[in-house]
N, CA, C and O atoms as a CHARMM CRD file, in Angstrom:
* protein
*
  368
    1    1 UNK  N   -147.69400   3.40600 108.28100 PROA 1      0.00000
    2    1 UNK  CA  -146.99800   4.47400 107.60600 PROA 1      0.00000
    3    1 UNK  C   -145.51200   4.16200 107.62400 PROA 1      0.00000
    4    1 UNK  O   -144.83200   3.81000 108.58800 PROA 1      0.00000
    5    2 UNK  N   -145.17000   4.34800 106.44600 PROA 2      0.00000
    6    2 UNK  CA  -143.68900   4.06300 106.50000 PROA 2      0.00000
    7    2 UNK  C   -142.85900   5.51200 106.52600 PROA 2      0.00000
    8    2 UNK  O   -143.17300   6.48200 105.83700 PROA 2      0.00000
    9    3 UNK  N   -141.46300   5.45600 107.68700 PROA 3      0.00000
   10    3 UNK  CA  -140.97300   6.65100 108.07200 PROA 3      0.00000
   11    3 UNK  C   -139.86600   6.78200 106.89600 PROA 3      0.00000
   12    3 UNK  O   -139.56700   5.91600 106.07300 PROA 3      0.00000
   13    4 UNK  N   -139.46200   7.77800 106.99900 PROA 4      0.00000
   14    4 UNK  CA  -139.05100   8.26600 105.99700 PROA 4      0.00000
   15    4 UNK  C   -137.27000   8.25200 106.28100 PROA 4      0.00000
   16    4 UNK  O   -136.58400   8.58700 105.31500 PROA 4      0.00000
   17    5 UNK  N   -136.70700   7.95400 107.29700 PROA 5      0.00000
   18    5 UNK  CA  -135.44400   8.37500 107.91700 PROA 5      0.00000
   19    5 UNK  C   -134.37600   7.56800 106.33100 PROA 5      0.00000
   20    5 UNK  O   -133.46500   8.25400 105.86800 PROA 5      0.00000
   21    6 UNK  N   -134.62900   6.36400 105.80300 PROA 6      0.00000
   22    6 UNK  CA  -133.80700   5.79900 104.70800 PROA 6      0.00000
   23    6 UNK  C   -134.17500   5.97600 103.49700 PROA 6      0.00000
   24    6 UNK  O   -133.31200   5.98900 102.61900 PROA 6      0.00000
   25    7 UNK  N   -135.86900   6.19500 103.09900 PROA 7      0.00000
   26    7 UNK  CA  -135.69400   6.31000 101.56000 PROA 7      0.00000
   27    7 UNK  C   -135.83100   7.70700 101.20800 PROA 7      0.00000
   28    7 UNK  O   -136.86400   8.32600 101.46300 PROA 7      0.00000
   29    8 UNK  N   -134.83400   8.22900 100.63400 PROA 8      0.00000
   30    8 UNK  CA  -134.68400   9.76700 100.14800 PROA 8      0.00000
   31    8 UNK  C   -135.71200   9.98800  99.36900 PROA 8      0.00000
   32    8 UNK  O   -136.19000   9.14100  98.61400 PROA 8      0.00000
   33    9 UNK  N   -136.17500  11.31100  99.52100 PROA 9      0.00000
   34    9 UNK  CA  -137.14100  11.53100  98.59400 PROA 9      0.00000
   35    9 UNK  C   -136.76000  13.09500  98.63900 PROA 9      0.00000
   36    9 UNK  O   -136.47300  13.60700  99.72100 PROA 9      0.00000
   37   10 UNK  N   -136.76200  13.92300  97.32900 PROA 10     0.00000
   38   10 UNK  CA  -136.43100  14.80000  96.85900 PROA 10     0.00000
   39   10 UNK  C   -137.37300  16.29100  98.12500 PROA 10     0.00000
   40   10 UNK  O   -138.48400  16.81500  98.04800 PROA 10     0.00000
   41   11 UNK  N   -136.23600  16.46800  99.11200 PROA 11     0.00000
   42   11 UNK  CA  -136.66000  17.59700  99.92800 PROA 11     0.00000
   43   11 UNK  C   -137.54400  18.80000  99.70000 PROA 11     0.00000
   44   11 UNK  O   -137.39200  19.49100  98.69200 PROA 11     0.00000
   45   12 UNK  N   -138.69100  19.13700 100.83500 PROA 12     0.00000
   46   12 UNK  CA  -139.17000  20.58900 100.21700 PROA 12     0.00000
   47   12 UNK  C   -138.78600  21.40900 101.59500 PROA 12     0.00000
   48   12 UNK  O   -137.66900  21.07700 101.99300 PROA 12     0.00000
   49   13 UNK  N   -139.20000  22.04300 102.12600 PROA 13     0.00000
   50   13 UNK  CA  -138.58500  22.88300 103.37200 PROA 13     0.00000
   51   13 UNK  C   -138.56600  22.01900 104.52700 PROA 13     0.00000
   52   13 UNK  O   -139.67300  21.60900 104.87400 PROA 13     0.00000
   53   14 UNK  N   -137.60400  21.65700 105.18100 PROA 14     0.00000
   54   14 UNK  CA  -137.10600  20.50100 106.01500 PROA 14     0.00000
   55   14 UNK  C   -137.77500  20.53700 107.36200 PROA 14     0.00000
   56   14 UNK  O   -137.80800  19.63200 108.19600 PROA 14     0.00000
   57   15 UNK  N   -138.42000  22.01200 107.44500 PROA 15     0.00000
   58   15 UNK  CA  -138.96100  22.26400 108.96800 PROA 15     0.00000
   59   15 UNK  C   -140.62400  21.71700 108.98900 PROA 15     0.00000
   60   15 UNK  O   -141.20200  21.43700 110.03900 PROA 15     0.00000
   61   16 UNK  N   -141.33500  21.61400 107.46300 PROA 16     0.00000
   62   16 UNK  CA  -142.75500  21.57300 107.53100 PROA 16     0.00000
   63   16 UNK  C   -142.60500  20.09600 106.85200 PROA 16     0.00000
   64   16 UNK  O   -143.75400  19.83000 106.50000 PROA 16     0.00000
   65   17 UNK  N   -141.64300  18.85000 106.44200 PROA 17     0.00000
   66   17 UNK  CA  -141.44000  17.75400 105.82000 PROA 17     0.00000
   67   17 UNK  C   -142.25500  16.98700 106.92000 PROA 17     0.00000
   68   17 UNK  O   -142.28300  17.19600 108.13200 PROA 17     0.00000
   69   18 UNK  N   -143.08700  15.79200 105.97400 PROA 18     0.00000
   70   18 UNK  CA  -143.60400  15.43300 106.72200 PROA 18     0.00000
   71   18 UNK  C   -141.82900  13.60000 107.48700 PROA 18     0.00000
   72   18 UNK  O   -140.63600  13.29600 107.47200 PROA 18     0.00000
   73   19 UNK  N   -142.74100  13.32900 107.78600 PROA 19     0.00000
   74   19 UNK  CA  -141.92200  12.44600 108.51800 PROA 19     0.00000
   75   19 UNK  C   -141.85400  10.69100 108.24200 PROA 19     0.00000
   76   19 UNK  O   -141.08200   9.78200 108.54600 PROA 19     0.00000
   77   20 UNK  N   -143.40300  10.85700 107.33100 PROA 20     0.00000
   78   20 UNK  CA  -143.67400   9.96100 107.13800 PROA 20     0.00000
   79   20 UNK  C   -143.80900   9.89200 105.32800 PROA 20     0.00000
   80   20 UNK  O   -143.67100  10.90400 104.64100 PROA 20     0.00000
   81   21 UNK  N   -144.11200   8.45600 104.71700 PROA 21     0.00000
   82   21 UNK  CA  -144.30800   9.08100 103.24500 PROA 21     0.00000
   83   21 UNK  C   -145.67800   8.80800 103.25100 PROA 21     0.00000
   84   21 UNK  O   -146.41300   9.79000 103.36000 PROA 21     0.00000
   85   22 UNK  N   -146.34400   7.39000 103.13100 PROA 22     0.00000
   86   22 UNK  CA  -147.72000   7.44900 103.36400 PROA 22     0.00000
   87   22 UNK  C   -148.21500   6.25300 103.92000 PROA 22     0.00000
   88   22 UNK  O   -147.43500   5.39100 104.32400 PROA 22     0.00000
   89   23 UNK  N   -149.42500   6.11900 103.97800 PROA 23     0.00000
   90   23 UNK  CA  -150.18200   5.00300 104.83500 PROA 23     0.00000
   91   23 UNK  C   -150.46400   3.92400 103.31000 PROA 23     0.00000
   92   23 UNK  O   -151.17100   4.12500 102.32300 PROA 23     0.00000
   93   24 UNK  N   -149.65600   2.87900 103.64400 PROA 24     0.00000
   94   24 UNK  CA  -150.01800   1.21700 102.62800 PROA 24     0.00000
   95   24 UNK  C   -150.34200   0.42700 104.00200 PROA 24     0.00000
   96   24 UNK  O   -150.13300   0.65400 105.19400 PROA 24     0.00000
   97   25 UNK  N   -151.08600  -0.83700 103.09800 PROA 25     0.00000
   98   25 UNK  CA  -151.65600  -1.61700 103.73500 PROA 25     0.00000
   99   25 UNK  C   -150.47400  -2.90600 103.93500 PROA 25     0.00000
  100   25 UNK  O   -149.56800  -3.31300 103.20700 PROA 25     0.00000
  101   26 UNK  N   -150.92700  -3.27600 105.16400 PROA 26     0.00000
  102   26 UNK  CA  -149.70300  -4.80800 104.99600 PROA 26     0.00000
  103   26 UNK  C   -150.02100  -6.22000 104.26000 PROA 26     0.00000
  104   26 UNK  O   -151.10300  -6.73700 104.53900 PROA 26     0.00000
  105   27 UNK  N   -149.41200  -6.69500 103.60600 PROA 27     0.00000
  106   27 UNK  CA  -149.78300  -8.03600 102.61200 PROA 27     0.00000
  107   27 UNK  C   -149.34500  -9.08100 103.22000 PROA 27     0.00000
  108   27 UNK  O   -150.05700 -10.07200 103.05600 PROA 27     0.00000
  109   28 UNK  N   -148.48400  -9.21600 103.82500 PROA 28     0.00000
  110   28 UNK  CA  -148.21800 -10.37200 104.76600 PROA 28     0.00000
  111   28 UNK  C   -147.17200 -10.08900 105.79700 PROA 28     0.00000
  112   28 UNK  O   -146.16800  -9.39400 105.64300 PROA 28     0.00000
  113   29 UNK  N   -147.49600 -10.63400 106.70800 PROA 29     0.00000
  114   29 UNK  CA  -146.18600 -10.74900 108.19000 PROA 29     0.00000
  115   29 UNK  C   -145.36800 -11.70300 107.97700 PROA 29     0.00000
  116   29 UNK  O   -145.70400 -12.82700 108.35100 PROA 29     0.00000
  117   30 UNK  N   -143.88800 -11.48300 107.22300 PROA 30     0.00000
  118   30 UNK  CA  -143.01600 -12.40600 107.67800 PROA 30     0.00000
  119   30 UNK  C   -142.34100 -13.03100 108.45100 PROA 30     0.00000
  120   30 UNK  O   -141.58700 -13.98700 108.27000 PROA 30     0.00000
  121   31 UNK  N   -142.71700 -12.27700 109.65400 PROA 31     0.00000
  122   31 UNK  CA  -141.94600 -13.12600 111.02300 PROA 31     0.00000
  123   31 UNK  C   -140.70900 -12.01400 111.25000 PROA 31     0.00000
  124   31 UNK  O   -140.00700 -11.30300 110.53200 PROA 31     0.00000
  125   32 UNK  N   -140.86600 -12.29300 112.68200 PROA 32     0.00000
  126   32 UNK  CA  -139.73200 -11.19700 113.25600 PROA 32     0.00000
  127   32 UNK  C   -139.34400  -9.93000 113.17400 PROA 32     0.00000
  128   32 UNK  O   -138.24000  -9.40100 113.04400 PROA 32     0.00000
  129   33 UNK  N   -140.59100  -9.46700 113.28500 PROA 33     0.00000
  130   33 UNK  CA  -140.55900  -8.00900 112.72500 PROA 33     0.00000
  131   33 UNK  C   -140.60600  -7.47100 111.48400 PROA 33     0.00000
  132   33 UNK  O   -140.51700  -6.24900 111.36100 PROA 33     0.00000
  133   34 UNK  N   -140.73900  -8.21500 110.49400 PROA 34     0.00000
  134   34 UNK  CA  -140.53100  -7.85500 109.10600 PROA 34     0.00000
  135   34 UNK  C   -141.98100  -7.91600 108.51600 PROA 34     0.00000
  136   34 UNK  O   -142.87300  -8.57200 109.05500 PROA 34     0.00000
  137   35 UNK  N   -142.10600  -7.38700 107.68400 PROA 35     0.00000
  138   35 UNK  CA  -143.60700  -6.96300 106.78000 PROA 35     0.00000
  139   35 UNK  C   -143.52000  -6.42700 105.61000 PROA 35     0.00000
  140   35 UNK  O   -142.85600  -5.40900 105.41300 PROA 35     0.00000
  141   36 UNK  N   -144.24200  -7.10500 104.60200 PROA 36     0.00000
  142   36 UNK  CA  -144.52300  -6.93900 103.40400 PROA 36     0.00000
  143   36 UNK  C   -145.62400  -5.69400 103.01100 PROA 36     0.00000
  144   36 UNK  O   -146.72500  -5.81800 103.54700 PROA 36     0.00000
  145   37 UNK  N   -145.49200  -4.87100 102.39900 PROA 37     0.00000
  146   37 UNK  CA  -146.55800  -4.06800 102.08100 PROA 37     0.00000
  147   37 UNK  C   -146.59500  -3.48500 100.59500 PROA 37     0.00000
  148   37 UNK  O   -145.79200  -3.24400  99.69400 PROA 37     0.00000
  149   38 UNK  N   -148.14300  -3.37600 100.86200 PROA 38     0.00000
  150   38 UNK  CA  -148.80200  -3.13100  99.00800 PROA 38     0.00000
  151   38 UNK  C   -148.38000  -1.75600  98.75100 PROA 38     0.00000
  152   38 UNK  O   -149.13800  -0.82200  99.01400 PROA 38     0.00000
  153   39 UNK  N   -147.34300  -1.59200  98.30600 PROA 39     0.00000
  154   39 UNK  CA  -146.96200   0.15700  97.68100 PROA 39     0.00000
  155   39 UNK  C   -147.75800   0.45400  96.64400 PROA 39     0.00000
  156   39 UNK  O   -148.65300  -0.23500  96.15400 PROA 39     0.00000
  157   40 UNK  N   -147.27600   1.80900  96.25600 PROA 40     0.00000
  158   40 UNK  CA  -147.93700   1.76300  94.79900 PROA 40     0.00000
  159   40 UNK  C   -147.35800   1.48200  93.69100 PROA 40     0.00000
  160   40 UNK  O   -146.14300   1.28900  93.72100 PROA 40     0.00000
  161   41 UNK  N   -148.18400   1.37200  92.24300 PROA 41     0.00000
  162   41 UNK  CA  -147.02700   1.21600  91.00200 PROA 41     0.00000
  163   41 UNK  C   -146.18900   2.36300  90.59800 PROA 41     0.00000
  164   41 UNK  O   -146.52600   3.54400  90.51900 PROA 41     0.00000
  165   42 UNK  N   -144.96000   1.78400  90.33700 PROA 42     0.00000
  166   42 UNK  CA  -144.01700   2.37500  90.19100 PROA 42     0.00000
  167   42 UNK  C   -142.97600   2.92100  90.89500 PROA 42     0.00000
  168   42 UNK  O   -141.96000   3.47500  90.47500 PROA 42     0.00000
  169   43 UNK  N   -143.43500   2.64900  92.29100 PROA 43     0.00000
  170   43 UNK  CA  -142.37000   2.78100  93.14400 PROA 43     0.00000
  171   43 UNK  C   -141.06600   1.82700  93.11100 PROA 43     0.00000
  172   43 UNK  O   -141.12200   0.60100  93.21300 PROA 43     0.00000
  173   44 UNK  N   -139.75200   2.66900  92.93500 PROA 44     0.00000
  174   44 UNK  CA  -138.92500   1.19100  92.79800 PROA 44     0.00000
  175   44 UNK  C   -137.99500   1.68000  94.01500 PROA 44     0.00000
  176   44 UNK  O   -136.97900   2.36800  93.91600 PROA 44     0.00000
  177   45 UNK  N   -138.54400   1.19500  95.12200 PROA 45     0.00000
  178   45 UNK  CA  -138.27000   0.48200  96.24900 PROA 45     0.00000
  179   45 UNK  C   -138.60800  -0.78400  96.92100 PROA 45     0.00000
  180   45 UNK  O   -139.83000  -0.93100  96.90600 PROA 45     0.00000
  181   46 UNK  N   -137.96800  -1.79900  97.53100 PROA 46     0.00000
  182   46 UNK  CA  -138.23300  -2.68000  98.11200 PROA 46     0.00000
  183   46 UNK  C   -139.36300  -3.16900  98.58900 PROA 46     0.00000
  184   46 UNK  O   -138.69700  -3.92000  99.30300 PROA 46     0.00000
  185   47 UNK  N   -140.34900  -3.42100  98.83900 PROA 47     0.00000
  186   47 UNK  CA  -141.73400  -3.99000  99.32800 PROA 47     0.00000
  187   47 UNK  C   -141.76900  -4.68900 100.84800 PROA 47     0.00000
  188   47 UNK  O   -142.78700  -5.08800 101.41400 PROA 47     0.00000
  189   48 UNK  N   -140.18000  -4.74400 101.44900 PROA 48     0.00000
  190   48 UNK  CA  -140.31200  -5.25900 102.71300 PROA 48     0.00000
  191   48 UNK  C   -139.41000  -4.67500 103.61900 PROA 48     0.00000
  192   48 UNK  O   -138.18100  -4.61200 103.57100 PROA 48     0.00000
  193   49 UNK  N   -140.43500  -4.14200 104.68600 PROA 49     0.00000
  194   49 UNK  CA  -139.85100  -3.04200 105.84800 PROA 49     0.00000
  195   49 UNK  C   -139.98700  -3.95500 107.35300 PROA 49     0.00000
  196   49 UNK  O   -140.81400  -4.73300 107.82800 PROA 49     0.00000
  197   50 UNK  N   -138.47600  -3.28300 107.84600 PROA 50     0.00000
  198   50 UNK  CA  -138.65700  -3.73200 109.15000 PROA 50     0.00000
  199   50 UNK  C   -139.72800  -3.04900 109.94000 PROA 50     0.00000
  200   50 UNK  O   -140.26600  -2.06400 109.43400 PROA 50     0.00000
  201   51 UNK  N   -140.11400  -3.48000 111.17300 PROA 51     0.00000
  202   51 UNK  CA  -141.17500  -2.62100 112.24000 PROA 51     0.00000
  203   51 UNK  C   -140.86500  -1.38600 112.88600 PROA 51     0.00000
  204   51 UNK  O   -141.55200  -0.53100 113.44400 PROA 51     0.00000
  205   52 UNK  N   -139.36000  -1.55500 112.60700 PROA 52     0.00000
  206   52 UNK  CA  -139.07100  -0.20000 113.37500 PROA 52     0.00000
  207   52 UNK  C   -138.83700   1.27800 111.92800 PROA 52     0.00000
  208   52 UNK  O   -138.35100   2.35200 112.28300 PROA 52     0.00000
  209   53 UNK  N   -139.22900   1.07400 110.53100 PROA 53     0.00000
  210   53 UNK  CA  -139.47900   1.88700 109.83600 PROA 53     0.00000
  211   53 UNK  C   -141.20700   2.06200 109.88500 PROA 53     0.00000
  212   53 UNK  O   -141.79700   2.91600 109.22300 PROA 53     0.00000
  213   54 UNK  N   -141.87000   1.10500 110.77700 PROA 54     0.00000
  214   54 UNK  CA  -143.16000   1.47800 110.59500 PROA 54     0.00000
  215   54 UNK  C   -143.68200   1.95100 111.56200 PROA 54     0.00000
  216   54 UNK  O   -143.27800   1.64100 112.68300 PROA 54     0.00000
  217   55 UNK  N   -144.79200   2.89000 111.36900 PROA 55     0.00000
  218   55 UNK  CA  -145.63500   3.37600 112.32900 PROA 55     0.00000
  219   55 UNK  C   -147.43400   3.03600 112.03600 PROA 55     0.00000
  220   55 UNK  O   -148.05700   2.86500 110.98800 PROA 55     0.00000
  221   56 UNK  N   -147.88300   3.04200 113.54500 PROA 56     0.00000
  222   56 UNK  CA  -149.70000   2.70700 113.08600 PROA 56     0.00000
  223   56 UNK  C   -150.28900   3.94800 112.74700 PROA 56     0.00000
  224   56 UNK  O   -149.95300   5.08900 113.06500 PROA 56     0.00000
  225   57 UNK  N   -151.18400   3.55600 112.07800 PROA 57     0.00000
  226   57 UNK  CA  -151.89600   4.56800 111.32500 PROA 57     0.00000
  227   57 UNK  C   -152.64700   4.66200 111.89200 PROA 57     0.00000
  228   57 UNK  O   -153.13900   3.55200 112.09500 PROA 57     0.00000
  229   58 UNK  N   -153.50900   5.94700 112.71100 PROA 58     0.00000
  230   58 UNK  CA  -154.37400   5.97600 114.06300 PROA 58     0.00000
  231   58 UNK  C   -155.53000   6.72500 112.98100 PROA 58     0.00000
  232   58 UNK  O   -155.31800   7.76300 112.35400 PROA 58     0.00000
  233   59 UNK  N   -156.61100   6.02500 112.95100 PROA 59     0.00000
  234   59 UNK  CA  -157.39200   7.27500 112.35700 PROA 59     0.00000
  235   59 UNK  C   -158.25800   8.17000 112.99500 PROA 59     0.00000
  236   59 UNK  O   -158.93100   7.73600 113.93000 PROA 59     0.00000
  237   60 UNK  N   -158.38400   9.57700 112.59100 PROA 60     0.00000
  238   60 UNK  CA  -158.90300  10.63900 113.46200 PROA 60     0.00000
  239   60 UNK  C   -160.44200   9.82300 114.07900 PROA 60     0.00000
  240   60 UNK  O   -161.14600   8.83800 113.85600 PROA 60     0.00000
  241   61 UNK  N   -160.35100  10.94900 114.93200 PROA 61     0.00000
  242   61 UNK  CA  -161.73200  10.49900 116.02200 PROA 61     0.00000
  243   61 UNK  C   -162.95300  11.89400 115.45500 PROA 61     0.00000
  244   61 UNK  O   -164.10200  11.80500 115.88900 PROA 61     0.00000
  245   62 UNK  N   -162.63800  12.96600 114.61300 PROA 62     0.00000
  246   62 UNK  CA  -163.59500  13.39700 114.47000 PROA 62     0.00000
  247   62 UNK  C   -163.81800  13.64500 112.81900 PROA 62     0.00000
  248   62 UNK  O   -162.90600  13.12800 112.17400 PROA 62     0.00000
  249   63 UNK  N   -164.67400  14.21800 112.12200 PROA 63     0.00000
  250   63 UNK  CA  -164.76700  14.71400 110.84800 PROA 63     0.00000
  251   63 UNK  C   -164.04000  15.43400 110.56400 PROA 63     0.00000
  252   63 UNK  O   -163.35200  15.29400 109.55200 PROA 63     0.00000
  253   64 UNK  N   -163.91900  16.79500 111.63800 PROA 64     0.00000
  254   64 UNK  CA  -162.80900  18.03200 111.05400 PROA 64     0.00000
  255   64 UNK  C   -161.32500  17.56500 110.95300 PROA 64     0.00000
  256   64 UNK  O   -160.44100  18.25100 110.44100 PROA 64     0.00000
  257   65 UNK  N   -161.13800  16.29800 111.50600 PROA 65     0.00000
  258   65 UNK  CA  -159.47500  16.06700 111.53900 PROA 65     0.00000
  259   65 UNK  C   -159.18800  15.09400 110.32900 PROA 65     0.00000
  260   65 UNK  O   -158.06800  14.60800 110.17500 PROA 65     0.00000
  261   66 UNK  N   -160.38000  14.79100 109.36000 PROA 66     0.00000
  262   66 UNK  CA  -159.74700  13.80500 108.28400 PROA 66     0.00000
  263   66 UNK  C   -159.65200  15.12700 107.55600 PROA 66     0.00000
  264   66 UNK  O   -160.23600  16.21000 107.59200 PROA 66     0.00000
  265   67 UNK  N   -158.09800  14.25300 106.49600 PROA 67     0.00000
  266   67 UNK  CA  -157.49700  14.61800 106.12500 PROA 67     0.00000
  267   67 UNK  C   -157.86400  14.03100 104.55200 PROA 67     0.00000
  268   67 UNK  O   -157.79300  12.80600 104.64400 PROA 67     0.00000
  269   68 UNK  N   -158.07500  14.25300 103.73700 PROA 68     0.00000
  270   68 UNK  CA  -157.94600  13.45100 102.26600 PROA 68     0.00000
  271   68 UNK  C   -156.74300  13.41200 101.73200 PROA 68     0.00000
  272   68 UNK  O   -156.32300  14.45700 101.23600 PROA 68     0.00000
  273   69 UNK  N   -156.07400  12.45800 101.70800 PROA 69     0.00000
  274   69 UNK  CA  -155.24100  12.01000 100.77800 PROA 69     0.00000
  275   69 UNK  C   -155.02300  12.46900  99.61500 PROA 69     0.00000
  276   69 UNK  O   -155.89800  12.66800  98.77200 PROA 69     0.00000
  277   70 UNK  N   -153.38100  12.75000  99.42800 PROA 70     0.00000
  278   70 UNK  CA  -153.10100  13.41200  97.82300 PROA 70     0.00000
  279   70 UNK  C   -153.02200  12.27400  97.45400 PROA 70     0.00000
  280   70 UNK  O   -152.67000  11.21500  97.97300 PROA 70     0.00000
  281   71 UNK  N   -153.55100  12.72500  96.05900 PROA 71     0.00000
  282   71 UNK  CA  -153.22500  11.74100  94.83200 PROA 71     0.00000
  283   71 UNK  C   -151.86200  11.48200  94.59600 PROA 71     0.00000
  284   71 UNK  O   -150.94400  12.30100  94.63500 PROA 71     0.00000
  285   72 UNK  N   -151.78700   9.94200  94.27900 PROA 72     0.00000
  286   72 UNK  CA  -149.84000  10.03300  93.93000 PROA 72     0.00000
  287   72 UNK  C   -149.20400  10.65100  93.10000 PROA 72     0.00000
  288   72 UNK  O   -149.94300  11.20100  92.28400 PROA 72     0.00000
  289   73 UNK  N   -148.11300  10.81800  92.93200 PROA 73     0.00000
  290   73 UNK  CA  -147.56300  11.63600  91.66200 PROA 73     0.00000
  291   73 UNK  C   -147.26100  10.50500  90.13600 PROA 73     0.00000
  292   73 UNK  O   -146.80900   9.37200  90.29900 PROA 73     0.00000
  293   74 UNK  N   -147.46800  10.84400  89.27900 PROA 74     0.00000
  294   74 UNK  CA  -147.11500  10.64300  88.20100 PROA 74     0.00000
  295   74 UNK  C   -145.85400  10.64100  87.91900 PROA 74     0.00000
  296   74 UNK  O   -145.22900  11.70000  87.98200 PROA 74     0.00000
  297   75 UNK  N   -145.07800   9.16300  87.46300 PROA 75     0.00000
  298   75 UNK  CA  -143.72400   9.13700  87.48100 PROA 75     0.00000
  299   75 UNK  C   -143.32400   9.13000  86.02000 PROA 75     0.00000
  300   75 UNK  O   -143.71000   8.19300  85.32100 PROA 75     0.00000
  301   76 UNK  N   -142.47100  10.24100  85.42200 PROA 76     0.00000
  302   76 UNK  CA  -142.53100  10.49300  84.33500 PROA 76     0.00000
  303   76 UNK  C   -140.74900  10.93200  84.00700 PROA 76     0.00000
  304   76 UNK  O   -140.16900  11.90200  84.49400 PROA 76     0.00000
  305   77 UNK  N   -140.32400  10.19800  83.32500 PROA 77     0.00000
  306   77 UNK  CA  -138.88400  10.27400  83.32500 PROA 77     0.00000
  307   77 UNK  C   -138.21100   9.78900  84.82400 PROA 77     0.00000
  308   77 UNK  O   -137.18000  10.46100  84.86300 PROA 77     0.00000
  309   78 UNK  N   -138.23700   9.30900  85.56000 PROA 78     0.00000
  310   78 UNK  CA  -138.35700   8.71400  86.76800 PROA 78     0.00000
  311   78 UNK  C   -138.26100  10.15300  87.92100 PROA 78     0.00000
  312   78 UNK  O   -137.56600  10.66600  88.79800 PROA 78     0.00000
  313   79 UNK  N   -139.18600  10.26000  87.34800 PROA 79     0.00000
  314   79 UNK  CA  -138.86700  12.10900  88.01200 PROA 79     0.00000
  315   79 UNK  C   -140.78500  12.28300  88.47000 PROA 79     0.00000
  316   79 UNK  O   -141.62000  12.22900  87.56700 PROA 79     0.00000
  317   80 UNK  N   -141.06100  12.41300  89.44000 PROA 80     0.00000
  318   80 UNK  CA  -142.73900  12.75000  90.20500 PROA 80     0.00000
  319   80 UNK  C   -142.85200  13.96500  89.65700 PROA 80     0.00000
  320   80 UNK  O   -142.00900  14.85600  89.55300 PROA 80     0.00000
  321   81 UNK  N   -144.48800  13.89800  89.15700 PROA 81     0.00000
  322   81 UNK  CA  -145.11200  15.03600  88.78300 PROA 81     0.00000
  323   81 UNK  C   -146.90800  14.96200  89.37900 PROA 81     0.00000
  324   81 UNK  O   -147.61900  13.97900  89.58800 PROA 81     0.00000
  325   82 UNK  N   -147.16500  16.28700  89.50200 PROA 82     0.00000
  326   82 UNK  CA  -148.61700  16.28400  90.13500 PROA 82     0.00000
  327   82 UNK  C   -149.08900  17.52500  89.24200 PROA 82     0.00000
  328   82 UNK  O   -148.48100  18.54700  88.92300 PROA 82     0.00000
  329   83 UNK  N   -150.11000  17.17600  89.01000 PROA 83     0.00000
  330   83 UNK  CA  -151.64500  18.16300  88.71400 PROA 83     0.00000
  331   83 UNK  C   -151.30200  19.58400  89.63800 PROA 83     0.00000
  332   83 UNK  O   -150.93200  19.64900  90.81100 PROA 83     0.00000
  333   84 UNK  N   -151.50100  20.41200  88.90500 PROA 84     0.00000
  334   84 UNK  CA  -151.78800  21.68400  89.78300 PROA 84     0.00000
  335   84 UNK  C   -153.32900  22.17600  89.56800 PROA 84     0.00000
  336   84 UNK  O   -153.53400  22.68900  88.46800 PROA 84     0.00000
  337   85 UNK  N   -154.65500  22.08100  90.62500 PROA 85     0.00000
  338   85 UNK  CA  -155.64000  22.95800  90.19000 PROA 85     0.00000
  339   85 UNK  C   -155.81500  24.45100  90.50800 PROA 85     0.00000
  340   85 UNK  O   -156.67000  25.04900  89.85500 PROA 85     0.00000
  341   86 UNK  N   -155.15900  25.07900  91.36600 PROA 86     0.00000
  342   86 UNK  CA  -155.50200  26.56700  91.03800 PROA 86     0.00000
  343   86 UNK  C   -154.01000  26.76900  92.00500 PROA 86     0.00000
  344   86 UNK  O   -153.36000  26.04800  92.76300 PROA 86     0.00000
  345   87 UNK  N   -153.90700  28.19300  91.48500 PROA 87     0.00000
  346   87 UNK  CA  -153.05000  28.51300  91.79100 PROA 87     0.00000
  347   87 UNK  C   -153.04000  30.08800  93.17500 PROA 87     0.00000
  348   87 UNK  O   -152.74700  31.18800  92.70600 PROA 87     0.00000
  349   88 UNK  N   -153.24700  30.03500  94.17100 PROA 88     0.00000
  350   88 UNK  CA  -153.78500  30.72600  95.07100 PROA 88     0.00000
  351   88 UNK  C   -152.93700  31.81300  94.94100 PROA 88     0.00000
  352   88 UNK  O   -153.49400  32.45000  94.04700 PROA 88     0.00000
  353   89 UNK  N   -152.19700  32.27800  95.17700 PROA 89     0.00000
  354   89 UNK  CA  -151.12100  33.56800  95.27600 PROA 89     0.00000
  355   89 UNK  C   -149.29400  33.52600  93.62500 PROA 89     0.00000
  356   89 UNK  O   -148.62600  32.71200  92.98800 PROA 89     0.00000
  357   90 UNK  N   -149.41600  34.72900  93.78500 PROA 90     0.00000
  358   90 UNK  CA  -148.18400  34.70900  92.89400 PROA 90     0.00000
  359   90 UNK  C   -147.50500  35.45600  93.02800 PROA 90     0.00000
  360   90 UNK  O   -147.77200  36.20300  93.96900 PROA 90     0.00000
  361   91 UNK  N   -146.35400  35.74100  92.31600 PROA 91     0.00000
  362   91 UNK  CA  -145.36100  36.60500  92.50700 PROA 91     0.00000
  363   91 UNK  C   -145.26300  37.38400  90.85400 PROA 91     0.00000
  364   91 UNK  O   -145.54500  36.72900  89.85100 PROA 91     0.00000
  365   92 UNK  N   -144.94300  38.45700  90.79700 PROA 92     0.00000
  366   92 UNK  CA  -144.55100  39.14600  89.85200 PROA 92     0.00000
  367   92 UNK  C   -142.79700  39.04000  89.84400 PROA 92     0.00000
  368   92 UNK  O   -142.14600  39.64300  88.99100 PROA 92     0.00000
């Protein structure tokens, strides 16, 4: 998982942010701490993180603790967009 402390990403409430952005796989070890990893398309950030922006990805030990993965966002005007399927509560 790559931490989030250098690449900005457009804030939502700073107390529930996660910390991390998401779990990629590594493509090669360059030596000395450095690592290559498979992002997704369209990300235009760099592809190679030091070890100390990374963390291991531990996966849960039971059923109730997986988590499914959001789908990525759709980069559209270089601006992220996501699907909404229902909309639980509203405001007048």
């Amino acid at each position: 998982m790559v931490r989030k402390q250098k690449y900005p990403i457009k804030p939502t409430l700073k107390e529930v942010e996660p910390k991390t952005i998401q779990t990629f796989r590594i493509s090669k070890d360059i030596g000395l701490g450095v690592f290559q990893l498979e992002l997704l398309e369209g990300w235009a950030i760099h592809n190679v993180f030091n070890e100390d922006l990374l963390t291991q990805c531990i996966e849960p030990k039971f059923k109730g603790q997986h988590k499914e993965p959001a789908p990525p966002p759709t980069i559209i005007n270089e601006g992220e967009e996501y699907e909404v399927k229902e909309v639980r509560k509203h405001r007048k």
